[in-house]
C-alpha positions in Angstrom: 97.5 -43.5 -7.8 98.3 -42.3 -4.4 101.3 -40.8 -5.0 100.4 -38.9 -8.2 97.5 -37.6 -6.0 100.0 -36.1 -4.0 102.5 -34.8 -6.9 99.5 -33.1 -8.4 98.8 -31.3 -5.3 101.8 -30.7 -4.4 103.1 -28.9 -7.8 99.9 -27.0 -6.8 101.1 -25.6 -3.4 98.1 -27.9 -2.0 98.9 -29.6 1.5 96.2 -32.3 2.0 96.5 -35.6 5.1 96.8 -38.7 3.2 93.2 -40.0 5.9 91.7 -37.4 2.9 92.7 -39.0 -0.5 92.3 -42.5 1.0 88.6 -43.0 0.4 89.3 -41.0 -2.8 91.8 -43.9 -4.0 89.2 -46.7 -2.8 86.4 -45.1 -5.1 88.4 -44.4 -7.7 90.3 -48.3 -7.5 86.7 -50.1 -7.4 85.8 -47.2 -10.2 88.4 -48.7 -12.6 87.6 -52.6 -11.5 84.1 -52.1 -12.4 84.8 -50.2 -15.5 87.9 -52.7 -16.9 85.6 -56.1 -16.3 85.0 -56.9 -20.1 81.2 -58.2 -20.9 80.2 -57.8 -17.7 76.5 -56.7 -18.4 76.5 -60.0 -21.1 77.7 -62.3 -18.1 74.7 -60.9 -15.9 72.8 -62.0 -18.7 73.8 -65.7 -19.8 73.7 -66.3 -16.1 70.0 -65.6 -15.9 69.6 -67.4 -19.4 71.4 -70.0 -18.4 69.2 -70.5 -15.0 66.1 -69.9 -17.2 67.0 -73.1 -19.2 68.2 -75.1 -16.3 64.7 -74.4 -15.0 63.0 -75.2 -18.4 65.2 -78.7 -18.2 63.8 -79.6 -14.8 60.6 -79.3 -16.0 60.4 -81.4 -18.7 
């Protein structure tokens, strides 16, 4: 990611400190974790379901 970054800007005649694009690679890294996790609102979900029941069990 880093170095296409850097090949962009450079075929652009743009000079920028690699301390710059750092926290740009960081965001964009946790960006692409966050977006590539499959189901992750449905696992949110069965966990709560599934404490719900274990609550519902404990009851009884």
């Amino acid at each position: 990611m880093t170095e296409s970054i850097y090949s962009h800007l450079k075929k652009r005649g743009v000079v920028v400190p690699e301390h710059y694009i750092q926290p740009l690679k960081a965001q964009w890294d946790a960006h692409q974790i966050l977006n590539n996790s499959p189901n992750l609102n449905n696992y949110t979900e069965f966990n709560l379901s599934a404490k719900h029941l274990t609550e519902e069990l404990d009851h009884e």
